[in-house]
C-alpha positions as CSV (number, residue, x, y, z in Angstrom):
1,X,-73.1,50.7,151.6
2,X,-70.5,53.7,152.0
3,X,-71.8,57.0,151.3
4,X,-69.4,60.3,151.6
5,X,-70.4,63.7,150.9
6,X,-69.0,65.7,148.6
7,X,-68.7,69.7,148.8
8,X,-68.1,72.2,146.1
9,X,-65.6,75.2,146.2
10,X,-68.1,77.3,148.1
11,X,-68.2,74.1,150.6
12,X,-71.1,73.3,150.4
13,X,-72.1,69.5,149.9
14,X,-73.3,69.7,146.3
15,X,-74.0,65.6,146.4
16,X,-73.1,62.3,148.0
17,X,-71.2,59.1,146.7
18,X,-72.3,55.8,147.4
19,X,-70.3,52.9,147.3
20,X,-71.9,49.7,147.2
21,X,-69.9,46.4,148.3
22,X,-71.0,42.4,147.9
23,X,-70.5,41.4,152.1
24,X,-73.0,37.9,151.4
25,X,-69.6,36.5,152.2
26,X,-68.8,38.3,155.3
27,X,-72.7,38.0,156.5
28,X,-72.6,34.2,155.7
29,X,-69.3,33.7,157.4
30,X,-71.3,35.9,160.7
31,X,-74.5,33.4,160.7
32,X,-72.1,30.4,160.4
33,X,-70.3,31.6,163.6
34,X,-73.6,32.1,165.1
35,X,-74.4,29.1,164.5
36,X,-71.6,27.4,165.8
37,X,-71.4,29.5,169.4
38,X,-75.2,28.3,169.7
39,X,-74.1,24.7,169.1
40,X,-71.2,25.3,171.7
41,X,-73.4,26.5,173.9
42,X,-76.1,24.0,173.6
43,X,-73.5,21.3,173.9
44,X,-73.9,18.9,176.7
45,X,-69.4,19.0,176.9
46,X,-67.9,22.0,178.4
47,X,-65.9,23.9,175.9
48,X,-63.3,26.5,176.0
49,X,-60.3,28.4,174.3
50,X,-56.9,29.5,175.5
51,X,-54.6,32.2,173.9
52,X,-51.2,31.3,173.1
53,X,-49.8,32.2,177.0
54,X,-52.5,29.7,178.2
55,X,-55.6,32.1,179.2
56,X,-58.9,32.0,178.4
57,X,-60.6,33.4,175.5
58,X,-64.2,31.7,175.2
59,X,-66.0,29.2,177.8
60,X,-69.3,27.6,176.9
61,X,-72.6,27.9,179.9
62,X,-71.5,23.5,180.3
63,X,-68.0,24.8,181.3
64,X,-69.3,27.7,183.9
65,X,-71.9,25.2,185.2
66,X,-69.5,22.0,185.8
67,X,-66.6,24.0,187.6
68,X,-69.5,26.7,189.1
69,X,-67.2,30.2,188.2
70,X,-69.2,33.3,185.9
71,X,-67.8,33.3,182.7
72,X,-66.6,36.9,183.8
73,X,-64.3,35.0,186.1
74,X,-62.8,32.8,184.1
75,X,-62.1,35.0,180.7
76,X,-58.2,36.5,181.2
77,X,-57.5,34.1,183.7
78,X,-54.9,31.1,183.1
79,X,-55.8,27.3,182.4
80,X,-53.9,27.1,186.1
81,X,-56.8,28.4,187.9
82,X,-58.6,25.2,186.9
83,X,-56.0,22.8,186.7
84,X,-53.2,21.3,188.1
85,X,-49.5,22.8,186.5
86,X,-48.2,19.4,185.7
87,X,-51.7,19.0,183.7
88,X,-51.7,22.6,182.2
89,X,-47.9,21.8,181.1
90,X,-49.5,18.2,179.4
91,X,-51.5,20.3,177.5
92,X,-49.5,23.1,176.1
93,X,-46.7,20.0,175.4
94,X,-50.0,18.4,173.4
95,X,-50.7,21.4,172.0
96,X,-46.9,22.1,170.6
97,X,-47.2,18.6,168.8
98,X,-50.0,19.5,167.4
99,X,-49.1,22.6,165.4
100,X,-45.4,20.4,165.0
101,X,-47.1,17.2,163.7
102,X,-50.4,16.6,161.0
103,X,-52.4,15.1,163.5
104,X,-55.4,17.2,164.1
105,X,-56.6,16.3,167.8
106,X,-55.2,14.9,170.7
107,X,-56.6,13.8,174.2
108,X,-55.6,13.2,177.9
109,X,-56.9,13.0,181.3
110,X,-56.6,15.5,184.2
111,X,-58.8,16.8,187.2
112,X,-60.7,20.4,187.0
113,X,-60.8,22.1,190.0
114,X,-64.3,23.3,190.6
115,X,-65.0,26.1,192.7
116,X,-66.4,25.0,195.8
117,X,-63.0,22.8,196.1
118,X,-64.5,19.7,194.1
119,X,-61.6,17.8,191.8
120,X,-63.9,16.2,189.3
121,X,-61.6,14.0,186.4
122,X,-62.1,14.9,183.1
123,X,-61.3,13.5,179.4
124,X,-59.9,16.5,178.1
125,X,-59.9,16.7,173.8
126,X,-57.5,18.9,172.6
127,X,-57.7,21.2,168.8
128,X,-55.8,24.0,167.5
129,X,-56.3,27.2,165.4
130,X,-53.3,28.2,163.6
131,X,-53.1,31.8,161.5
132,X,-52.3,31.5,157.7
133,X,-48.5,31.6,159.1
134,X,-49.0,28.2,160.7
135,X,-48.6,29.7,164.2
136,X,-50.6,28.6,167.0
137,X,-53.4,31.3,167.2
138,X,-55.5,29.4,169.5
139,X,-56.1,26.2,171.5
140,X,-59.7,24.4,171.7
141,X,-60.7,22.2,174.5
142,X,-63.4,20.0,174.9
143,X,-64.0,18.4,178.6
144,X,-66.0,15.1,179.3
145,X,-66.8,14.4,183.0
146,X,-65.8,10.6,183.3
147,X,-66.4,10.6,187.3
148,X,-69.1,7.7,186.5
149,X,-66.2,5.8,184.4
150,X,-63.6,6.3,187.0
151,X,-66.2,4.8,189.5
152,X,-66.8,1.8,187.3
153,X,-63.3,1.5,187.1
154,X,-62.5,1.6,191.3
155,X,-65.5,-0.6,191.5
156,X,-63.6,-3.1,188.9
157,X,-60.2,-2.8,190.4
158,X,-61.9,-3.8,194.0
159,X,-63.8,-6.9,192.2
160,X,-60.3,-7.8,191.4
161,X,-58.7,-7.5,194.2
162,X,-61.7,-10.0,195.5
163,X,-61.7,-12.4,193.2
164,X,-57.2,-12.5,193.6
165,X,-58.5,-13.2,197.4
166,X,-60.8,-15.8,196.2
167,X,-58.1,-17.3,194.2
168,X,-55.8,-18.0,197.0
169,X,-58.7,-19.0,199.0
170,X,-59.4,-21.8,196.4
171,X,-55.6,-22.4,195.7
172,X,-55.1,-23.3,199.3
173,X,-58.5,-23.9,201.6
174,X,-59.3,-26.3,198.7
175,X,-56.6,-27.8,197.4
176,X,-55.4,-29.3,200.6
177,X,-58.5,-31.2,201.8
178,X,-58.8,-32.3,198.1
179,X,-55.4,-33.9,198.2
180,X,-56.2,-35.9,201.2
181,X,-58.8,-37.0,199.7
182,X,-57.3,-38.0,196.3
183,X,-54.6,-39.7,198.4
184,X,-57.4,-41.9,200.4
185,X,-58.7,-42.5,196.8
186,X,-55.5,-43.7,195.6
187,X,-54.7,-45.9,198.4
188,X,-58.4,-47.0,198.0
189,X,-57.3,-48.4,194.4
190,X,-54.4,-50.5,195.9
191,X,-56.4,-51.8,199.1
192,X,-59.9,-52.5,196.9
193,X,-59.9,-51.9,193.7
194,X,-63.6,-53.5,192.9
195,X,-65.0,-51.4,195.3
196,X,-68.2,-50.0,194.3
197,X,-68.0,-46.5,195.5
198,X,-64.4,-46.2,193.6
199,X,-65.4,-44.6,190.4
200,X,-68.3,-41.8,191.5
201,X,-65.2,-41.0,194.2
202,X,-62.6,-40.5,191.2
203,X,-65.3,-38.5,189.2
204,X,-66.5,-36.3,191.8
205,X,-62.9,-35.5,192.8
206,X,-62.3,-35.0,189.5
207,X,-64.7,-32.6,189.1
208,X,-63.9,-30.6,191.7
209,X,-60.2,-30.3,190.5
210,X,-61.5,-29.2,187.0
211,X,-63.7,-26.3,189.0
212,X,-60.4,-25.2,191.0
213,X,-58.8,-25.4,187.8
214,X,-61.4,-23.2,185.6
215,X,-62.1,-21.0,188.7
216,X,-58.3,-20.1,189.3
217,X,-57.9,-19.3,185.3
218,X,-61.3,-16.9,186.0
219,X,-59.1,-15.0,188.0
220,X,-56.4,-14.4,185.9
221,X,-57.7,-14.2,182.4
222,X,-60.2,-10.8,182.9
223,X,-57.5,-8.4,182.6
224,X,-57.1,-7.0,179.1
225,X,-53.8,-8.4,177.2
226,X,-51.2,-5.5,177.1
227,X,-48.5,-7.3,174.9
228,X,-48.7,-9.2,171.8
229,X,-46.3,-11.5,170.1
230,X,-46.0,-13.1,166.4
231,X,-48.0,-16.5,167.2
232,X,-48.0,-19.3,164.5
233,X,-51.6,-20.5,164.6
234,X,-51.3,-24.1,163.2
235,X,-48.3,-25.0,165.4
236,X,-49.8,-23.8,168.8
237,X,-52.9,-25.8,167.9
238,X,-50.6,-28.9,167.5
239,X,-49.4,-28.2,171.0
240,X,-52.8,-27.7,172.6
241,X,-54.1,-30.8,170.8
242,X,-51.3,-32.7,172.7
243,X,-52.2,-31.1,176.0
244,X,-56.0,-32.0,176.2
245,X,-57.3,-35.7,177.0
246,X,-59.1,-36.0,173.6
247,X,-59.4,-40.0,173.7
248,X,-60.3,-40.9,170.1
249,X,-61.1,-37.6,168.5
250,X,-59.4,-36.4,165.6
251,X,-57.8,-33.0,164.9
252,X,-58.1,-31.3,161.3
253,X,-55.3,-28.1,161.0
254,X,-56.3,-25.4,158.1
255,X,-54.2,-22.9,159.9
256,X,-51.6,-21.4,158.6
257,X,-51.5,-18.0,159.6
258,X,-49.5,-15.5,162.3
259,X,-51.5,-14.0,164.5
260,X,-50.3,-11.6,167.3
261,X,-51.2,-13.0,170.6
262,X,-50.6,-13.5,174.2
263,X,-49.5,-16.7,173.6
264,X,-50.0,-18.4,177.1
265,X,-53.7,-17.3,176.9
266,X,-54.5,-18.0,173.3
267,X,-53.1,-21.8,174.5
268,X,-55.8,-21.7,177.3
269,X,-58.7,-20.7,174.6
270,X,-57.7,-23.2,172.1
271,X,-57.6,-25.9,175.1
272,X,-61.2,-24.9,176.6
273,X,-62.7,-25.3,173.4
274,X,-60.7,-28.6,172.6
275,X,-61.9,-30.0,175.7
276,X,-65.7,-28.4,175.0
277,X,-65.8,-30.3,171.8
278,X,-64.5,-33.7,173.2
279,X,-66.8,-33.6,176.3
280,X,-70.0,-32.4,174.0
281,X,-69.0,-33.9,170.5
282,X,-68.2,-37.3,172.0
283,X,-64.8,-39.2,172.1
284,X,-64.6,-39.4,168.3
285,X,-65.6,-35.8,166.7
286,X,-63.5,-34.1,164.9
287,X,-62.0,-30.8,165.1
288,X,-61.3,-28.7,163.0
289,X,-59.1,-24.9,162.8
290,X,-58.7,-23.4,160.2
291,X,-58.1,-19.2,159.0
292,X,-60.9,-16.5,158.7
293,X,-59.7,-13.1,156.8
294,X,-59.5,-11.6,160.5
295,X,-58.9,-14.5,162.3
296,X,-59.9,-17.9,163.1
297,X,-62.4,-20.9,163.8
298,X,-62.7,-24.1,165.7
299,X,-65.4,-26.5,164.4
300,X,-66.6,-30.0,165.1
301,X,-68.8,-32.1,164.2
302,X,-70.8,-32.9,167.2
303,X,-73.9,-32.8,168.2
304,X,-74.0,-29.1,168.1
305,X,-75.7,-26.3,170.0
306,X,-79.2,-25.9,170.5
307,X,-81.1,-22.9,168.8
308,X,-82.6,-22.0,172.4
309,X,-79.5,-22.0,174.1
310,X,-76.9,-20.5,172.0
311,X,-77.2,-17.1,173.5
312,X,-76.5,-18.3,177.1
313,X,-73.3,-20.7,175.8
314,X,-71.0,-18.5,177.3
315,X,-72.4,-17.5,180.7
316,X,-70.5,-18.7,183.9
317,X,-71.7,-21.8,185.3
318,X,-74.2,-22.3,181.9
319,X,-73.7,-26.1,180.5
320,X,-75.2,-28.4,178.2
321,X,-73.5,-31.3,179.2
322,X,-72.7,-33.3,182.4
323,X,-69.9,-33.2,183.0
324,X,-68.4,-30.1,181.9
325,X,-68.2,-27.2,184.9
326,X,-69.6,-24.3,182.6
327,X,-67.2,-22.2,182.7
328,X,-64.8,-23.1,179.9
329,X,-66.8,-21.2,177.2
330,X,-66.9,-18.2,180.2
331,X,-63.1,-18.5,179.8
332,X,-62.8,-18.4,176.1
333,X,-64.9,-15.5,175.8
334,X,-62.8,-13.6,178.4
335,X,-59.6,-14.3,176.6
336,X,-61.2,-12.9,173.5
337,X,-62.2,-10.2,175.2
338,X,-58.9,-9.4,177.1
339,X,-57.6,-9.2,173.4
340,X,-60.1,-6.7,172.1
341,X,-61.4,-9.7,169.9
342,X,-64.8,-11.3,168.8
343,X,-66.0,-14.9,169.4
344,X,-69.2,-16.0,167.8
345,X,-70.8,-19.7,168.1
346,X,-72.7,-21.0,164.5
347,X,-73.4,-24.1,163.5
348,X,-70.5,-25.2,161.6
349,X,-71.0,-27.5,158.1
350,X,-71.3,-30.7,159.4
351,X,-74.2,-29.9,162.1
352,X,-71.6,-29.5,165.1
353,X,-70.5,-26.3,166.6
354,X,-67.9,-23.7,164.9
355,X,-66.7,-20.7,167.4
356,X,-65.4,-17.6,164.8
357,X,-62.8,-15.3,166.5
358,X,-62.4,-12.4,164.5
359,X,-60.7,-9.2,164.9
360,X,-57.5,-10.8,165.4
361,X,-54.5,-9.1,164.3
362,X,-52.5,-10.9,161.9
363,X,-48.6,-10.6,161.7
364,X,-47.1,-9.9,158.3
365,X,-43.8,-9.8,158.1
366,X,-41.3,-8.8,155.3
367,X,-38.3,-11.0,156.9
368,X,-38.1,-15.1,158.0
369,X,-41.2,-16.1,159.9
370,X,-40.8,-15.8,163.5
């Protein structure tokens, strides 16, 4: 409410006028933003807003507490006295394509500068506010500490650099006394053929080959696939089919889709579980691939996988059989996982075993097939 006086020609003030305005709108649109800076505030993620030139206009109590300045000393002052210039310029370029572009958010990675001299690495979620112009009025950051991830992450890259070691440990250490001894074998075979300890001698060697083998590919298929081609599902199966020692089995192809792949690896996961249904179907199952909406299966007709132990098929080392050295199922599900997609073991329809792999990507294409 207004109210103005109003005076006569003696000047006095002979009465008032009231004006009376509606502001439910305005006092609505107040509580909403007091709702929102006590959400900010409360927020776990440290929040803050730059003007256009790159200062700050607003930090949340998470932000002041991570980086350990008053909010007194941070208000005025320019995103540089947190971060590095090459990150402050990431953001503003971010921030250009932002109010250029209709995407709405954007994110990238850089270090704040606390301020006892601490770099802690951040996930750093970018927003904008424009004016009714569509000029930038504002910027809106919201900082994640990922420190924990980034340990993870060094602690991975270590385990790596381990397990390469490990690899060309097993390459060479054990490849070369296993070579003599195949060669002894061999020469065993010309000299005596009906000896008696002949055959445990070819399968134990064997064996150990198949763990060098499965232990090497260990090594190399973890890391996560970071290019896909067009693969023809049906004809790579052929190929791995041809590759595997499948003695009487039979092969059943309902595949006919493109699916982007690493190629080289999807040919390893195809052979694993070829081999894993010949060495736990029996010589004569039959296997069958065929297409899923998002992806693929491989069934057989085995003996299947029993209830108790399906939910420890793919741990390292974990067999039902044998002879197998439990770590071709290990493999498979690490090739699925290097592609960001899903394996799942069922029983399939004729009482066997049936691995699903979904969230494949499949290739459509408008030209000739590749």
């Amino acid at each position: 409410q207004t109210i103005a006086p109003v005076e006569g020609r003696s000047g006095d003030v002979e009465h008032f006028v009231a004006v009376n305005a509606d502001i439910t709108d305005r006092k609505r649109r107040e509580g909403d933003l007091e709702r929102y800076e006590t959400i900010i505030q409360a927020s776990g993620d440290a929040v803050y807003m730059l003007d256009p030139s790159g200062r700050f206009t607003f930090v949340n109590e998470a932000l002041t507490r991570i980086t350990g300045y008053d909010e007194s000393e941070l208000l005025g002052e320019h995103a540089s006295m947190l971060m590095d210039q090459a990150d402050v310029d990431t953001g503003l370029s971010l921030v250009r394509d932002l109010v250029e572009s209709d995407r709405d958010r954007a994110m990238y990675e850089l270090c704040i500068h606390a301020a006892d001299g601490t770099e802690i690495p951040m996930e750093n979620h970018l927003a904008t506010i424009e004016t009714h112009d569509g000029d930038l009025e504002a910027s809106v950051g919201i900082v994640r500490d990922v420190s924990d991830r980034k340990a993870r992450e060094r602690e991975l890259e270590r385990q790596n650099e381990r397990l390469e070691e490990f690899a060309a440990v097993a390459s060479h250490d054990l490849r070369n006394p296993l070579n003599v001894a195949m060669s002894r074998v061999t020469l065993m075979e010309e000299t005596d053929p009906d000896n008696e300890h002949l055959e445990p001698l070819q399968r134990s060697l064997g064996r150990m080959e198949s763990l060098i083998e499965d232990l090497l590919t260990l090594t190399r298929e973890g890391s996560a696939v970071e290019e896909t081609v067009p693969v023809h599902l049906g004809s790579v199966v052929e190929d791995c089919w041809r590759n595997v020692e499948t003695e009487a089995a039979t092969l059943r192809v309902d595949a006919d889709q493109t699916i982007r792949a690493d190629a080289g690896r999807l040919k390893q996961l195809l052979e694993n579980l070829f081999r894993n249904a010949v060495e736990h179907g029996g010589s004569d199952v039959t296997v069958r691939v065929g297409d899923l909406p998002e992806g693929f299966y491989v069934a057989d007709d085995g003996q299947g996988i029993p209830d108790a132990k399906r939910d420890r098929i793919f741990e390292s080392g974990f067999t039902t059989g044998s002879q197998g050295t439990g770590l071709g199922l290990n493999i498979v599900e690490q090739i699925v996982e290097a592609h960001g997609w899903t394996v799942t073991a069922i029983e399939s329809e004729a009482g066997g075993a049936r691995f699903e792999i979904s969230g494949v990507g499949i290739y459509e294409s408008t030209g000739p097939e590749p």
